[in-house]
C-alpha positions in Angstrom: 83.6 51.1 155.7 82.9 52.1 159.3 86.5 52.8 160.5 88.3 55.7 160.2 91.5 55.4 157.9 94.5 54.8 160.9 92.0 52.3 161.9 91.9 50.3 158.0 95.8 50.6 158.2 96.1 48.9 161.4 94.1 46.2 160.3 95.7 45.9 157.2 98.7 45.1 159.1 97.5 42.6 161.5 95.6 40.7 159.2 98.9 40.3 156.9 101.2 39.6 160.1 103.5 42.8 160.2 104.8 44.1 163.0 104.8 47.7 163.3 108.0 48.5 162.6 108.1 46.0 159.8 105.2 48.3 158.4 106.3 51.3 159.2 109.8 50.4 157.7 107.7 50.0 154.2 106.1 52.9 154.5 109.5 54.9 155.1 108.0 55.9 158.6 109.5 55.3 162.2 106.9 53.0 164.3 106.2 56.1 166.6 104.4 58.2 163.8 102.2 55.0 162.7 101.2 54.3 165.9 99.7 57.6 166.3 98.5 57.5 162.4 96.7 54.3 163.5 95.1 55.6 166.5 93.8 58.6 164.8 96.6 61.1 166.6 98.2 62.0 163.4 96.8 62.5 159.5 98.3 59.2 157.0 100.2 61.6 154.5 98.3 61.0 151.0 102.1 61.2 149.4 102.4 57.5 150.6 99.1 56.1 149.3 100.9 54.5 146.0 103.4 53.2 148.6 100.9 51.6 150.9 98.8 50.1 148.0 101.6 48.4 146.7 103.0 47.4 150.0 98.9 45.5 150.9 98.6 45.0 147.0 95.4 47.4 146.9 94.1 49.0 143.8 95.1 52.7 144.3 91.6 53.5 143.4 89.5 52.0 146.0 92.6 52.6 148.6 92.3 56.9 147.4 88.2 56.3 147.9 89.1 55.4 151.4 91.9 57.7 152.2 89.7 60.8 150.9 86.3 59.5 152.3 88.3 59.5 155.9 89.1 63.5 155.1 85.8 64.6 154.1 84.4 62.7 157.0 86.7 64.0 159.6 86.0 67.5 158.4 82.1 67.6 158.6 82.4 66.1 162.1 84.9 68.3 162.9 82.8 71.2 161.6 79.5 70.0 162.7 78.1 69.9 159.7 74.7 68.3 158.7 74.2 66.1 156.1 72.8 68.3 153.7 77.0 69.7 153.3 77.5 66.3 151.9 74.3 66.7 149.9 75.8 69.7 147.9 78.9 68.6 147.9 78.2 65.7 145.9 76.2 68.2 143.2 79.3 70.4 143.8 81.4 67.2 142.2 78.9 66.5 139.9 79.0 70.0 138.5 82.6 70.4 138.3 83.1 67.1 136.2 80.7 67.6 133.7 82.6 71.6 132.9 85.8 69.2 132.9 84.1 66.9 129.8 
């Protein structure tokens, strides 16, 4: 997906028709804070991701893929890192599951 993850939840809202208060109420947020979530001013708190799959009916799975995809993105770019950081970080992951077998 080529939006950041304020970006998803926004659109997850428009295209099912909430307001964002109405979403924000869900959520257990005031409108203010998911205004500046959805314009990239302020982090989505991963506490709330079983809330907000349930709330879109998302599998928690693919919506944690998302939520953690954002992160690592916003990190290299924020850290100027080059694409071989991602490189080793995916070794990094693969290394770690298989001592977790």
């Amino acid at each position: 997906m080529k939006e950041t993850f304020g970006e998803y939840i926004k659109r997850l809202r428009a295209e099912n028709g909430f307001t964002l208060t109405q979403l924000a109420a869900k959520l257990d947020l005031d409108s203010a804070n998911l205004s500046k979530i959805e314009n990239n001013k302020r982090e989505f708190d991963e506490k709330r991701l079983n809330l907000l799959s349930k709330v879109f009916d998302l599998d928690l799975s693919k919506l944690r893929t998302e939520f953690y995809s954002d992160f690592i993105a916003k990190k290299l770019y924020e850290n100027d890192c080059d694409e071989e950081t991602l490189v080793l970080a995916e070794e990094k992951v693969a290394y770690l599951k298989s001592k977790h077998k």
